[in-house]
GULUMVEX-685759 format. One line per 8 residues: number of its first residue (from 1); their letters; for each residue y, x, z of N, C-alpha, C, O, CB. Coordinates in steps of 0.02 Angstrom, whole numbers, plus 50000, padded with zeros to 5 digits. Each point is the difference from the previous one (the first is absolute). Glycine has a CB too. Layout:
REM GULUMVEX-685759
NUM = a = Y X Z Y X Z Y X Z Y X Z Y X Z | ... .
REM end
This chain:
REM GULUMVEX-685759
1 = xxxxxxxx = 47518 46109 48340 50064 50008 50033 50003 50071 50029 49957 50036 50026 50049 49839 50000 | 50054 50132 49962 50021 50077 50034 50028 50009 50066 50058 49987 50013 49967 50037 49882 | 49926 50004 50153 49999 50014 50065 50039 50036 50034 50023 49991 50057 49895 49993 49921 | 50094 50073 49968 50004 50076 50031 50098 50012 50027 50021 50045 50036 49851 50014 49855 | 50167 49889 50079 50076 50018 50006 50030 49920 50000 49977 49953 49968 50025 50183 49957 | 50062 49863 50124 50047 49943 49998 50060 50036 49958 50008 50060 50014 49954 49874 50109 | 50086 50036 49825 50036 50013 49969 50038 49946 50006 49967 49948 50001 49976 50126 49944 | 50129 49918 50061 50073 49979 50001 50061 50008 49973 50038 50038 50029 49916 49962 50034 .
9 = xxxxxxxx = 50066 49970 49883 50092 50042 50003 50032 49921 50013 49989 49940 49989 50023 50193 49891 | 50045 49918 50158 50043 49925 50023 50066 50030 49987 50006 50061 49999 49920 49874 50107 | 50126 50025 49884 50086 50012 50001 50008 49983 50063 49973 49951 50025 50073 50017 49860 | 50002 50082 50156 50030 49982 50058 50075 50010 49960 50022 50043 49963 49882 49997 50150 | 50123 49901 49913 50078 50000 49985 50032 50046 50063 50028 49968 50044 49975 49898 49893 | 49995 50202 50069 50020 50050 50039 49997 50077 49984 49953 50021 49965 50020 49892 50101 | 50064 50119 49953 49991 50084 49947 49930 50038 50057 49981 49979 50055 50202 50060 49892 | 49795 50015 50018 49956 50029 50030 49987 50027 50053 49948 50011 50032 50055 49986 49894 .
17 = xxxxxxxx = 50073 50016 50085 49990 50034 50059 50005 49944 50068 49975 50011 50055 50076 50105 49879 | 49990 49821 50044 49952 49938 50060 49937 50020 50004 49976 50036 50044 50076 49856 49928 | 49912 50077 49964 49919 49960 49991 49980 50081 50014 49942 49994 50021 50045 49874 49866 | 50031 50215 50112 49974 50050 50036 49975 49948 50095 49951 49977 50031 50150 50150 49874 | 49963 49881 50098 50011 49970 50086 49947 49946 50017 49957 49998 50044 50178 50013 49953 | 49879 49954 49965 49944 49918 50010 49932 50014 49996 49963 49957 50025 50112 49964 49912 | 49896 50135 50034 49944 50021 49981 49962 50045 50050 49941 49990 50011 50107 49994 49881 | 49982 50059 50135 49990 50078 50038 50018 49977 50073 49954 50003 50042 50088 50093 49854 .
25 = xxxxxxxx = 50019 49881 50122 50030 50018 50064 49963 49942 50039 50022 49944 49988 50103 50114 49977 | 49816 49947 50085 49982 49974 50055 50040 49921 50016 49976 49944 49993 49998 50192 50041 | 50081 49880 49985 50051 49951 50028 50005 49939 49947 50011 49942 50014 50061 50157 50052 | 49917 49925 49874 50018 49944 49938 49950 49987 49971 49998 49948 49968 50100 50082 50007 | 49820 50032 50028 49958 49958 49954 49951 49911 50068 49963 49951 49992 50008 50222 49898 | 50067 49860 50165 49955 49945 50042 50052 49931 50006 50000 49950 50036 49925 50153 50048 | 50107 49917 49876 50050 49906 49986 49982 49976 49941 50023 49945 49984 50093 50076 50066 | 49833 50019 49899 49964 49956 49957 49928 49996 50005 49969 49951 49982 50117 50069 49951 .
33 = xxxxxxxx = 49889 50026 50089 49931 50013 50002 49959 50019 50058 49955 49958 50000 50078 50065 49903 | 49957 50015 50143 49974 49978 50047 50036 49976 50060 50062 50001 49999 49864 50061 49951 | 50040 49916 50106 50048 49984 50063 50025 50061 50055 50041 49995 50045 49892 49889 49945 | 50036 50165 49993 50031 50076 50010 49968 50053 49952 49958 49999 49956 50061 49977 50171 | 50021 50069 49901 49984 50067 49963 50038 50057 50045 50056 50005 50024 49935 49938 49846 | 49937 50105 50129 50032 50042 50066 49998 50085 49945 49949 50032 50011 49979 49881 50144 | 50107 50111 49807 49993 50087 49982 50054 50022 49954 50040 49962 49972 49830 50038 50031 | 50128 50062 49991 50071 50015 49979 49995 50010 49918 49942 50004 49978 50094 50057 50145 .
41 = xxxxxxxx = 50013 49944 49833 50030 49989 49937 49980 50067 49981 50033 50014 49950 50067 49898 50064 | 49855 50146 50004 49999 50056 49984 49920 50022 49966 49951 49965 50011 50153 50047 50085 | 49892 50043 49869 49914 50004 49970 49958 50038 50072 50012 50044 50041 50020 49987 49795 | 49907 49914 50146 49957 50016 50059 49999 49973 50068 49955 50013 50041 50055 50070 49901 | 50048 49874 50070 50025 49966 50054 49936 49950 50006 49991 49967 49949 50150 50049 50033 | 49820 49974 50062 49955 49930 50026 50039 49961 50046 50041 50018 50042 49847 50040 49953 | 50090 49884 49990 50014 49925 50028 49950 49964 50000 49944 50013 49978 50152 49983 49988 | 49926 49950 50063 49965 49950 49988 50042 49916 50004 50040 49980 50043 49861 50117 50004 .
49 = xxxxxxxx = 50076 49871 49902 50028 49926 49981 49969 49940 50040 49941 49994 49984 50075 50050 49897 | 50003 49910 50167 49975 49964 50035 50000 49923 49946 50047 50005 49960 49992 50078 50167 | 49943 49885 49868 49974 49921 49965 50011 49948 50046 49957 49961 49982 49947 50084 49953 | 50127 49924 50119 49985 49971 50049 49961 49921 49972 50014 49976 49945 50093 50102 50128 | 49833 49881 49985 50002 49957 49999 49970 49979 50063 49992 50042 50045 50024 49965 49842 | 49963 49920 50122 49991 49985 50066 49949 50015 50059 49996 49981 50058 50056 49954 49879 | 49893 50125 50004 49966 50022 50032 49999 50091 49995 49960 50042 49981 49987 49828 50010 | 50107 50129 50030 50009 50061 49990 50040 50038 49948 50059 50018 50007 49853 49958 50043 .
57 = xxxxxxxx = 50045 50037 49890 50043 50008 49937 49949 50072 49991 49964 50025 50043 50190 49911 49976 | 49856 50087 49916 49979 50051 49987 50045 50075 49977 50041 50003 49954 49875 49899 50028 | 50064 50156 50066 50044 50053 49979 49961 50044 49956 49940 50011 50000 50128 49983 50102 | 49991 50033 49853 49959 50040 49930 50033 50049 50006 50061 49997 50002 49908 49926 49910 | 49992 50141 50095 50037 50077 50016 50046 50036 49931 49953 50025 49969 49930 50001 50122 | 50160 49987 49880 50028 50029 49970 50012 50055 49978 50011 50030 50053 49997 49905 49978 | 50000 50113 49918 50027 50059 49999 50043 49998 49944 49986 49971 49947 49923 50084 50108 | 50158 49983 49960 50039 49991 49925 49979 50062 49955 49981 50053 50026 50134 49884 50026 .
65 = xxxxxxxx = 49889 50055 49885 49977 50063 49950 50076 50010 49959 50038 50048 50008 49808 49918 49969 | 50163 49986 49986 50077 50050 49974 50052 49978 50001 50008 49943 49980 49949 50102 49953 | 50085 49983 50086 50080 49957 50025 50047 50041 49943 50001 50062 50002 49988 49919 50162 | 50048 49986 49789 50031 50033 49950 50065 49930 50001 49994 49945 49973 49883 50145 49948 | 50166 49929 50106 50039 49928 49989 50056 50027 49957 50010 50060 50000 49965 49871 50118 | 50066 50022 49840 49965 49928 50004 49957 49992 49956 50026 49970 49953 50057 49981 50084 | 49864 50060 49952 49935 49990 49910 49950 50008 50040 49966 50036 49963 50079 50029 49912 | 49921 49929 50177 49944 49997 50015 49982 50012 50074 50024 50039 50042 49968 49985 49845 .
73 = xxxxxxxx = 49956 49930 50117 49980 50010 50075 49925 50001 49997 49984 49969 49950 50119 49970 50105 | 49854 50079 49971 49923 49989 50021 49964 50019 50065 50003 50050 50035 49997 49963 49855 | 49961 49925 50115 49967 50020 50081 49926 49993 49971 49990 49986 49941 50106 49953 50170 | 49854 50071 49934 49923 49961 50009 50006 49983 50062 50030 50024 50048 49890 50036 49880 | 50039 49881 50060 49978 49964 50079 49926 49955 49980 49975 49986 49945 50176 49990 50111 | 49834 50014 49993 49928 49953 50012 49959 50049 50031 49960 49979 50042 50039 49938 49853 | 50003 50153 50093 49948 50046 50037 49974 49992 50071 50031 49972 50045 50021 50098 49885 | 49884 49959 50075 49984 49976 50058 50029 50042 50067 50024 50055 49989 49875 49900 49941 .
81 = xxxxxxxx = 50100 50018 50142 50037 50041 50035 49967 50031 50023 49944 49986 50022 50126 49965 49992 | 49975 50130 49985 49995 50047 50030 49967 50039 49934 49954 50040 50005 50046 49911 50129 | 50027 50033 49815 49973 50037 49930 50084 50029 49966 50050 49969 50018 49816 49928 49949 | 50139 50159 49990 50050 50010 49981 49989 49922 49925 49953 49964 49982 50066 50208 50078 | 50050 49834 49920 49993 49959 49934 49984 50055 49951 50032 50052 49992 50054 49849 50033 | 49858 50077 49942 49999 50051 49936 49964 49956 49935 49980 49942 50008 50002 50181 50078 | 50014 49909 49856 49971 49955 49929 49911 50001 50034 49960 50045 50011 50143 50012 49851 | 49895 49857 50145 49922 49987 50013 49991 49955 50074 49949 49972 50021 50016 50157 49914 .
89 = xxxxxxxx = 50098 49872 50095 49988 49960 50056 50068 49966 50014 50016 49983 50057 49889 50094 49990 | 50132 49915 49905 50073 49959 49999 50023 49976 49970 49975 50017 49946 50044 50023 50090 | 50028 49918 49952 50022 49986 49946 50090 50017 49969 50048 49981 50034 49840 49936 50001 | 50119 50119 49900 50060 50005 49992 50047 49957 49977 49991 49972 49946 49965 50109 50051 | 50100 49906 50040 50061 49970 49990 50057 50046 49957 50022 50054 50019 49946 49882 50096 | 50046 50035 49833 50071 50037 49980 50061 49959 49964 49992 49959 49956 49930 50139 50028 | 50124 49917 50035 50068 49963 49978 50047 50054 49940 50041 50044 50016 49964 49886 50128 | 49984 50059 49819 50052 50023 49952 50066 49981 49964 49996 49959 49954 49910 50066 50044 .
97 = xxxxxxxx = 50139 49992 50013 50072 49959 49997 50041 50035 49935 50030 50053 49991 49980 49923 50156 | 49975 49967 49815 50042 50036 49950 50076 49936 49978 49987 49944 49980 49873 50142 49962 | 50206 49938 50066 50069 49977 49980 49983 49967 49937 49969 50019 49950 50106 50075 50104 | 49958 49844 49964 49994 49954 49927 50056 49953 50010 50005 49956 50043 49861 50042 49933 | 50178 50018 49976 50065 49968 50011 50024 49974 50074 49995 50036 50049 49980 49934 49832 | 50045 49981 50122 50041 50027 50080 49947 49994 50036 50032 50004 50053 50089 49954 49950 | 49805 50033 50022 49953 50012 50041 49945 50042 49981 50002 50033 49948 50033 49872 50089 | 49906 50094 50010 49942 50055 49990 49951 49962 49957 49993 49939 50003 50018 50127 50115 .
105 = xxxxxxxx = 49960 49966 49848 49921 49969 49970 49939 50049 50074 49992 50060 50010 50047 49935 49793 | 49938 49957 50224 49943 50033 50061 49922 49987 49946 49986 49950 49967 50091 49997 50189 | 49891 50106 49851 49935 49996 49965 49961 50016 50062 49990 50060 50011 50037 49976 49859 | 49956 49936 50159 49941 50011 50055 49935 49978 49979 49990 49959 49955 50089 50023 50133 | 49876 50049 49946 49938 50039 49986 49957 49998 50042 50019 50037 50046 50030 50025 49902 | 49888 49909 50068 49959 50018 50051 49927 50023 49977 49965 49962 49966 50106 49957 50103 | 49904 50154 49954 49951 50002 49967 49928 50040 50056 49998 50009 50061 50102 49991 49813 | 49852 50014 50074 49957 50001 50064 49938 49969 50030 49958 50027 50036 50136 49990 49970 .
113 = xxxxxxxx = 49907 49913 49969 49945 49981 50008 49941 50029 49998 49968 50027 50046 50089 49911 49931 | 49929 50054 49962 49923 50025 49980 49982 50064 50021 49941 50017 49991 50063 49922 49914 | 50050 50112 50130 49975 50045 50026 49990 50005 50054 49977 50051 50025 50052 49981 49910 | 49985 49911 50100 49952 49980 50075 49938 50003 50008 49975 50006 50055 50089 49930 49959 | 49897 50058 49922 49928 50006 50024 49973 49918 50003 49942 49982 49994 50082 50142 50086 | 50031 49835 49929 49975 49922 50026 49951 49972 49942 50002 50009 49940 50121 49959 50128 | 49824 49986 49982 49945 49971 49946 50052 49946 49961 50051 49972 50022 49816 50037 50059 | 50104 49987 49861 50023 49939 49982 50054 49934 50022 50054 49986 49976 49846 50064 49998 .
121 = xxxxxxxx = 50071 49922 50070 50041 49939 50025 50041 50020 50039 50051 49967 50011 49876 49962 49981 | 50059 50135 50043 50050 50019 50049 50075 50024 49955 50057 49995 50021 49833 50048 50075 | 50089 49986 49835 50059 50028 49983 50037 49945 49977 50060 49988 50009 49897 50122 49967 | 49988 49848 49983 50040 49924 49964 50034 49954 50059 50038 49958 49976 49861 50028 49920 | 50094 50012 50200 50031 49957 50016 50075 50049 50027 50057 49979 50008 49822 49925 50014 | 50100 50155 49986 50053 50055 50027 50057 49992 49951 50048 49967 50018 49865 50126 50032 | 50086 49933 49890 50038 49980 49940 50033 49927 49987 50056 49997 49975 49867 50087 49987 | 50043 49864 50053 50032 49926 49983 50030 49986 50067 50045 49958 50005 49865 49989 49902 .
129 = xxxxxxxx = 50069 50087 50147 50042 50008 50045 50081 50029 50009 50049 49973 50025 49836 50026 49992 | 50106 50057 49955 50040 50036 49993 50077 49980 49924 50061 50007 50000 49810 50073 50071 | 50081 49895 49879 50051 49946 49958 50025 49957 50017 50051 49980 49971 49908 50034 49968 | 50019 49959 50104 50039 49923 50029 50033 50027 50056 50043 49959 50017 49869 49942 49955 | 50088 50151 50069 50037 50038 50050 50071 50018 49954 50058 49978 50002 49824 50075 50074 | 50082 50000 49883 50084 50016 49956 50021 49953 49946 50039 50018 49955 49941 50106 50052 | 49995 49813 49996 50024 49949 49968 50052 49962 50017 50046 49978 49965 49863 50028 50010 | 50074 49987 50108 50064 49972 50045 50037 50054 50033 50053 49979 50022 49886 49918 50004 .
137 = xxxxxxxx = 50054 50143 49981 50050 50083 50019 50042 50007 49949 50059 49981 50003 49853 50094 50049 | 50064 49951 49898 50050 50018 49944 50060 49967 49989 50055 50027 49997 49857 50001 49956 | 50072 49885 50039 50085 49969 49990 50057 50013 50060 50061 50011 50000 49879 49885 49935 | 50000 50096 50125 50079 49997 50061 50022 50087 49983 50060 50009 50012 49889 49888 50129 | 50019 50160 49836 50024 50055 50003 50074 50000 49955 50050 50034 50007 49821 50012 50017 | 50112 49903 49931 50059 50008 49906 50039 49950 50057 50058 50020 50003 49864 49979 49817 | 50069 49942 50228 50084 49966 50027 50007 50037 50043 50053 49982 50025 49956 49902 49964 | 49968 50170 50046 50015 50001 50063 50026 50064 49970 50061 49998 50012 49859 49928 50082 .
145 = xxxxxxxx = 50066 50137 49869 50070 50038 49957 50054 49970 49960 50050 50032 49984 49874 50041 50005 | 50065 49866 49994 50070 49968 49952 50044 49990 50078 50060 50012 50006 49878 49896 49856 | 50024 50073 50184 50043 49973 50073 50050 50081 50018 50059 50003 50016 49814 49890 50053 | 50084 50159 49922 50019 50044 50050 50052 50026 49925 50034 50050 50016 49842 49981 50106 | 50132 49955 49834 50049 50020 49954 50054 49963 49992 50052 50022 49977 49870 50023 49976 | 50068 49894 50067 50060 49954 49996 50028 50005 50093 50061 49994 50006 49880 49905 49867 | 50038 50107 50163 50032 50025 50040 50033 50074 49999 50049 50006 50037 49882 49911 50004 | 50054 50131 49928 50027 50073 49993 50058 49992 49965 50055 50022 50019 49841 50038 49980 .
153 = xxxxx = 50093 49906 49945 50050 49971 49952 50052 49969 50049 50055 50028 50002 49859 49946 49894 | 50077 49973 50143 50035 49976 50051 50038 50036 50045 50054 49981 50022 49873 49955 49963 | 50033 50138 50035 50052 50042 50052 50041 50027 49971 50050 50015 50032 49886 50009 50040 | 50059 49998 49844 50043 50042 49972 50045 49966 49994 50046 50041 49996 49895 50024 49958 | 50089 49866 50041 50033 49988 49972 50071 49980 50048 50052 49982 49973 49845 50001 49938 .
REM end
């Protein structure tokens, strides 16, 4: 089995420059995916994404790398704190949006692993971790842009 990358394409019934919005902007990626998100939409910007649960929750520091809207977004996160994100201690996220009849085709991407350095089991539970994380993320991302398009659709009209 292959460790090293998560791969996705999904149809969002919404044009790109929503699923840009749903993807990048703070305010909208924490109504599908985490329970906050604190940094700005710009390259180089750090944040950090909070997880909440009843003991606390876990925060994961952020940095965005390329903001090209609407066709693409990318951050790393998981690095350790008080480290910049760089290739070898993070992992990359990227969203690519490409127009496909009246909505986006999103090809997201997570890669990185194996260049953590992690032994063995650590990378195999980090990774099956991380698939079953963007296993249940990914769909609310495709309703929760069909939502924010059928409402836009809704103001125009």
């Amino acid at each position: 089995m292959e460790l090293g990358t998560i791969e996705r394409e999904l149809y969002v019934d919404a044009s790109p420059e929503i699923v840009f919005r749903v993807v990048s902007d703070p305010d909208h990626v924490q109504e599908w995916w985490p329970d906050e998100a604190r940094y700005e939409t710009v390259v180089g910007s750090t944040g950090e994404i909070l997880f909440a649960s009843p003991d606390g929750g876990q925060v994961e520091a952020l940095t965005v790398v390329d903001v090209d809207p609407p066709t693409r977004f990318s951050f790393r996160w998981t690095h350790p704190a008080g480290e910049d994100a760089v290739e070898g201690n993070s992992l990359l996220v990227t969203f690519e949006l490409v127009a496909q009849g009246e909505g986006t085709l999103v090809r997201f991407r997570e890669t990185g692993f194996r260049e953590r350095g992690w032994e063995a089991a650590v990378l195999e539970a980090q990774y099956q971790d991380h698939v079953q994380g963007w296993d249940h993320f990914l769909p609310r991302l495709v309703s929760y842009a069909a939502e924010q398009a059928r409402r836009s659709g809704a103001a125009r009209s």
